[in-house]
N, C-alpha and C positions, 0 to 999 in steps of 0.2 A: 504494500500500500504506500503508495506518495500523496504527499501534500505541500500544496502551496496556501501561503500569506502575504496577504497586503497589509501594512502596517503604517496608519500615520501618526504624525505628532505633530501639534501647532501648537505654538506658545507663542511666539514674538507677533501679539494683533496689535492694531494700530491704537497707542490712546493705553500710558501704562497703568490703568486702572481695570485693560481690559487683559495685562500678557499674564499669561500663565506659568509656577513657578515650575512646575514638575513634569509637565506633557512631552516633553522632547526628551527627557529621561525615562519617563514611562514607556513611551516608543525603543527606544535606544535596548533597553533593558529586555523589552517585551521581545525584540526581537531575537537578542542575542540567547535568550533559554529555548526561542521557538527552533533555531537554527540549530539548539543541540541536542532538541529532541526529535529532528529529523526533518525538520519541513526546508522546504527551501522558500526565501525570506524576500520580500517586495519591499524596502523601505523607504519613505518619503517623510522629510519634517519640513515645518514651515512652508505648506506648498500653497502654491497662491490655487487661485479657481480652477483656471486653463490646467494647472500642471496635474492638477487632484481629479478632475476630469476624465485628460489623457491618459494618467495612470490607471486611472479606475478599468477603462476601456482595456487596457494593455491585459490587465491582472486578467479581466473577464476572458479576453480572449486565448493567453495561458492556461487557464484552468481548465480548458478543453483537455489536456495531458494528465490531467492531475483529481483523485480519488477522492481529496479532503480539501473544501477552500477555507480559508478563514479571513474574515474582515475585521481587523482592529483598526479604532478610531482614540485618539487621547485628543483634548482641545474643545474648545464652545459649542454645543450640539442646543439648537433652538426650535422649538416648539411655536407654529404661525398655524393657526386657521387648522387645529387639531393637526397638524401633520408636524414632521420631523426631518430640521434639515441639520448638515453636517459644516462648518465654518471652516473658509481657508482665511489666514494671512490678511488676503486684501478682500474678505468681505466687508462690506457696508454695513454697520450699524446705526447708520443716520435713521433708518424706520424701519419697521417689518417689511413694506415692500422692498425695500432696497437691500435687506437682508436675503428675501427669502431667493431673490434675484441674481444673486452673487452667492450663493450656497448652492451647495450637492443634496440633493433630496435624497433621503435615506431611501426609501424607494426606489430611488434611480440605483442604488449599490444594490439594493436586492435583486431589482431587475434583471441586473449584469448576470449575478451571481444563477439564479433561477436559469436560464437560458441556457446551462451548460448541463451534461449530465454527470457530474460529482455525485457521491454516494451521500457525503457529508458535506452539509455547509454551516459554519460557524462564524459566527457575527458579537463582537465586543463590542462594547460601548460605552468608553469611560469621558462621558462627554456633556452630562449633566449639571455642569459648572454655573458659577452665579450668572445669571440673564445680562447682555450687555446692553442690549438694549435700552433707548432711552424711555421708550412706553413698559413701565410697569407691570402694566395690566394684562401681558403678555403674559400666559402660562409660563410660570417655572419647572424649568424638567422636560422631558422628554413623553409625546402622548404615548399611551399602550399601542401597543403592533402585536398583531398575531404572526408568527412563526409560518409560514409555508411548509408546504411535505419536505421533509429531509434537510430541514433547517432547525437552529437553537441560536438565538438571539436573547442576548445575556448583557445590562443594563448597569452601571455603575450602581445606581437607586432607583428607588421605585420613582412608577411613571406621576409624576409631576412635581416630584425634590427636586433639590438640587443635591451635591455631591461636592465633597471636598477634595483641592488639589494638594493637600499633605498631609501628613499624618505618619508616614512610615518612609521617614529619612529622605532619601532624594525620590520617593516616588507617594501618589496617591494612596489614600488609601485603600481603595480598592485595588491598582494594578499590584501596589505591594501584597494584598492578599491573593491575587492570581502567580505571582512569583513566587510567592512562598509555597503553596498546592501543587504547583502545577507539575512539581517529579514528583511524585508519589505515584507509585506503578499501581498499573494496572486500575484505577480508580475509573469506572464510568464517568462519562462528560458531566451528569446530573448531580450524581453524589460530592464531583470536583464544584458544584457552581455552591453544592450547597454547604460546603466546609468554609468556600470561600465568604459565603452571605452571612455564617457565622463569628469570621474575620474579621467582617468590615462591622457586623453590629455591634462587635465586644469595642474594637478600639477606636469608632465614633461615641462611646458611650450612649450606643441610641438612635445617633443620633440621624443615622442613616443606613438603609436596608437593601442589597443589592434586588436582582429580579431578574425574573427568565420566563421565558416563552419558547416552547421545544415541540415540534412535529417530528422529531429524529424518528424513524426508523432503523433498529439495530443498535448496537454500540458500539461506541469509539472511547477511547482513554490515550490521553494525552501523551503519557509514559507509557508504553506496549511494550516497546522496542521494536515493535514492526514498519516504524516509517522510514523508510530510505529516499536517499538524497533524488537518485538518480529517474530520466522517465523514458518513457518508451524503449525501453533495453529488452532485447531479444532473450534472453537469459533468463535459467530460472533464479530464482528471488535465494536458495541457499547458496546460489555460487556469486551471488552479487552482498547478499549479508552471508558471506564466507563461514564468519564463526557457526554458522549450522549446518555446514557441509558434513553430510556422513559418508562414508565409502559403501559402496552397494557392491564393491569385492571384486569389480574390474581391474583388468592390471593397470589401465590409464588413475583408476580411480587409489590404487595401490600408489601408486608412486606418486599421489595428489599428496595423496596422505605423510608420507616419509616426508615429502616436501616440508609439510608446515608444521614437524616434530621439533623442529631448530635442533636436531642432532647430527652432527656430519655424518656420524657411523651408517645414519641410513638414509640423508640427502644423496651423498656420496654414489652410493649403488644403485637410487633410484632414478639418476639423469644419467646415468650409463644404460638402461633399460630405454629410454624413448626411442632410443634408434630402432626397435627392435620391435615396435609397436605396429598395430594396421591403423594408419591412420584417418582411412576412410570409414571405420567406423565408428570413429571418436564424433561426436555430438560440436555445437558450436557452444552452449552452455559449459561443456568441460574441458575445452580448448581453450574458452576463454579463462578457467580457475587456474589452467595451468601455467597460462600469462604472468596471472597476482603471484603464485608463488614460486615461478622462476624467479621473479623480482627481489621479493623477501632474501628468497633464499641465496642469493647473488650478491644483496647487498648485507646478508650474514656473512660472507666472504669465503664463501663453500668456491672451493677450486674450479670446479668443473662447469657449475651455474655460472662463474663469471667466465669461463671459456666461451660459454653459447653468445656472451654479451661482446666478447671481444672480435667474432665476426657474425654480428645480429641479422646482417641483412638474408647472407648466405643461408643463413639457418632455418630465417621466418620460410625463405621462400618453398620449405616441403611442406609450409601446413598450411596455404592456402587454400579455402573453400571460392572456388571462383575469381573474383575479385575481393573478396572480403576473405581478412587474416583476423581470425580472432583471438588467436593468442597474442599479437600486439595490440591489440584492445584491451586484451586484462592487462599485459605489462603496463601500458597507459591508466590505465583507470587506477593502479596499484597506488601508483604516486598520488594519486588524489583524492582516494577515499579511502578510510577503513573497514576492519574487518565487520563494521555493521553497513555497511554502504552510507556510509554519511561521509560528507566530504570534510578531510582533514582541517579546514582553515588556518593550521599552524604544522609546525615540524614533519612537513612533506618528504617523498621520499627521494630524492630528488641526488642518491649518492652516485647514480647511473645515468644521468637525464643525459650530459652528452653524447653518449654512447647511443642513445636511444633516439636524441634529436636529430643526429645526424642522418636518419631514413626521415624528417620533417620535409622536405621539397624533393626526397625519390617518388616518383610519380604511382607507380606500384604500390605505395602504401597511404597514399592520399586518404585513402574512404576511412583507414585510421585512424589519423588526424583531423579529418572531420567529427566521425565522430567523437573523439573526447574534447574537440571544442564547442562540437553543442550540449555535451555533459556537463561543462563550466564554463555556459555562459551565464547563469542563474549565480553563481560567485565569480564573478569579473570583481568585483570590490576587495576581492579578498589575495587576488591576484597580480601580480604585476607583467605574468608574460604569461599571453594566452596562445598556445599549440595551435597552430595553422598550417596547413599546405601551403600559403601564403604565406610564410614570417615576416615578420617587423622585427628591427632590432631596437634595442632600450636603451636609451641617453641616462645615463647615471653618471651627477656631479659629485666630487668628493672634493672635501677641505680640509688640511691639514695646518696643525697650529703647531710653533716651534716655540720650547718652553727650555728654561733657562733652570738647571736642577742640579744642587749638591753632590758629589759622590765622591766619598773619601777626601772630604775639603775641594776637592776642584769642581771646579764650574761645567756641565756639560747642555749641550743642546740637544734634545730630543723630539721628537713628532709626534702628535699625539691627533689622533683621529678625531675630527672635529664635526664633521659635518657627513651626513652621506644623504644628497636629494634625486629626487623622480620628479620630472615636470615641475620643479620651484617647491615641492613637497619635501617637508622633514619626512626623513623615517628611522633616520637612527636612534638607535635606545639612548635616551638620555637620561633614563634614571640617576637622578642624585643621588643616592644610594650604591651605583657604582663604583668601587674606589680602586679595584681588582684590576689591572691593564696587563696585559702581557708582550714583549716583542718578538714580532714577526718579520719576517720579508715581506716587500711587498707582493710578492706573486704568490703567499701562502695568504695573504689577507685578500685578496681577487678571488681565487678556489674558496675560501669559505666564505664569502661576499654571496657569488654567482648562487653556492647552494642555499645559500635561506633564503635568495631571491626566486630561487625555483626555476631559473631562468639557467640557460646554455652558454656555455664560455662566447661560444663563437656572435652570440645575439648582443652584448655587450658591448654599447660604446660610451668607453671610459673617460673623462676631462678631470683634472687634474691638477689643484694647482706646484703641481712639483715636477720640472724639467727634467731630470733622471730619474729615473725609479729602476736601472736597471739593480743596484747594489741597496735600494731604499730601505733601510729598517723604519718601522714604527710602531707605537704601541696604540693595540685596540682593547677593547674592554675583553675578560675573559670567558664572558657570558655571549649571551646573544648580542648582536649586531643593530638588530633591527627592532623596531616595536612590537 
């Protein structure tokens, strides 16, 4: 099962009696637990009409792929003429028409949503905040909505409160009570909305009561562990969430298995056995597991798996199905996702990527590289070099400071890593808390540069402000590099 979320957050409206403290945090927050509970994540803050619009449209027409949608909203949600509209940025609060004119009608986001066939759809709405408006008289709160077939629409407070933007540190209190619930395994959506209602009424003192309206059909639970990252994969779902691969006693499926023991004793003898294989009846589902765990096991430093890497091309080409090689498909997807199919966002595997880039513009392996670039176009954000048949190379600026340092009474000059930018973007760790530096060369600080950039030596283009670097020492932090 896959799911996708749209997630906004507006704080900064115009007139500061109208911005909000905690909605862009709420968002920020909301998304990053939904991202690690499997959904893959739409996020937008501060978006003006136009942009909240477009996205809306975008999400709708994405969730065609996808089994579970979910719509969260943080930011001013107002109530005109019984109906329920959603505030961006530059909406108008000179009047209700001019409000309800320049807002997203909640209705229009169900709409979107309704039109697609998802099993589940899921709609937040932490968006019951004080009225901006300058008429009063205006209902406060949001009117009641009934739920649609296969929908659960879930309400900061009941229909006609309003709802508080703090209460639990940098977030509301409600989103904080969805953060705090929301890993607890296994809990159905209902029993989750209603731990959460007991949340927000203890530590309002009262003074505010969530709300829900549900047509679901079936059950869904936040924490399953059944949502993976990935969509339209030809694959079955144990070889893409790996860790529930079992052996069914084939000898392809035997030497899966040795694969992922992390023992050499019997990596060793089980990549000596593939040549020996019929490989026309090997499946594309277990061609491609065999991809992930050449990779693993390659980059364990198993002799023989890094043999296959050392001429890749050669290798792939006895296990092609047509045009489509799917065991470079699993080595691709290895580097990206884990063993539950959820895409890594951090410490990628990336200790093989040149080996493996270098078939990125062999035309033979195109349909490859296609696909794991439509695997991770949904995390572009989290990326800094996306796999292309096409590549692009990446401009990375680096600055180095010369600092003036005692040793054994004398004076010496040293370099110390200062700066590392993307397109005018910090990325380097600047932890203050850093105090740990080590020296390196500089072509051992580029090798570990390139790999937590995820990115290929050869896609690197380096500036500099240091005229030689053939003999460069300098001292980089001894931790991570990057943010």
């Amino acid at each position: 099962m896959n799911a996708l979320a749209f997630v906004v957050g507006n704080a900064n409206y115009d007139g500061e009696h109208n911005k909000l403290i905690n909605a862009i945090n709420d968002a920020n927050d909301f998304s990053a637990k939904l991202l690690n509970l499997g959904f893959v994540v739409m996020k937008s803050t501060d978006c003006t009409n136009e942009s909240f619009d477009r996205d809306i449209r975008k999400f709708s027409e994405d969730l065609k792929k996808y089994d579970v949608g979910l719509f969260y909203f943080s930011g001013h949600g107002l109530q005109i003429e019984g109906k329920n509209y959603l505030t961006s940025i530059d909406t108008s609060f000179a009047d209700s028409i001019s409000a309800k004119h320049t807002s997203i009608p909640l209705d229009e986001v169900m709409d979107y949503m309704q039109q697609n066939k998802t099993i589940v759809k899921i709609l937040i709405l932490d968006a019951c905040r004080n009225n901006p408006l300058p008429d009063r008289g205006i209902n406060a709160g949001l009117a009641p909505i009934h739920a649609p077939k296969g929908t659960i629409i879930a309400f900061s407070t009941s229909p006609g409160e309003t709802a508080m933007d703090y209460g639990a540190g940098r977030n509301s209190i409600y989103t904080g009570s969805l953060l705090n619930h929301i890993d607890d395994k296994n809990i159905p959506i209902e029993d989750f909305f209603k731990r959460v209602r007991t949340s927000v009424f203890t530590l309002s003192n009262g003074k505010q009561t969530s709300w829900e309206h549900t047509s679901l059909i079936g059950n869904f639970c936040f924490n399953s562990g059944q949502l993976i990252h990935s969509t339209n994969l030809p694959y079955n779902k144990e070889h893409i969430a790996d860790k529930d691969f079992i052996s069914k006693g084939s000898p392809i499926d035997d030497i899966i298995d040795s694969l992922k023991s992390y023992d050499w004793y019997k990596q060793n003898p089980a990549i000596s056995k593939l040549n020996g294989l019929n490989k026309a009846t090997i499946d594309i589902s277990t061609r491609f597991l065999l991809g992930r765990n050449l990779l693993q096991t390659a980059i364990g430093g198993e002799f023989a798996a890094n043999a296959i890497f050392n001429n890749l091309s050669n290798w792939l080409d006895t296990w092609f199905n047509g045009k489509e090689n799917h065991v470079l498909n699993g080595i691709l997807y290895e580097i990206y996702f884990n063993s539950e199919g959820k895409f890594r966002q951090t410490n990628f595997k990336s200790g093989l990527i040149d080996k493996i880039f270098d078939l990125e513009e062999n035309k033979k392996f195109a349909k490859s590289f296609a696909f794991i670039h439509n695997q991770l176009e949904a995390f572009r954000d989290f990326l800094f070099y996306l796999p292309s048949s096409s590549p692009v190379t990446l401009p990375v600026d680096i600055r180095l400071k010369e600092i003036d340092e005692d040793f054994l009474g004398k004076s010496i000059k040293r370099k110390y890593l200062d700066s590392i930018k993307i397109h005018g973007t910090e990325i380097m760790n600047t932890d203050s808390n850093e105090e740990w530096y080590t020296t390196v060369a500089y072509d051992q600080f580029i090798d570990k540069l390139h790999l937590e950039l995820c990115v290929p030596m050869k896609r690197l283009r380096i500036s500099i402000n240091e005229q030689n670097t053939q003999d460069l020492k300098l001292q980089i932090p001894m931790n991570k590099l990057l943010k």
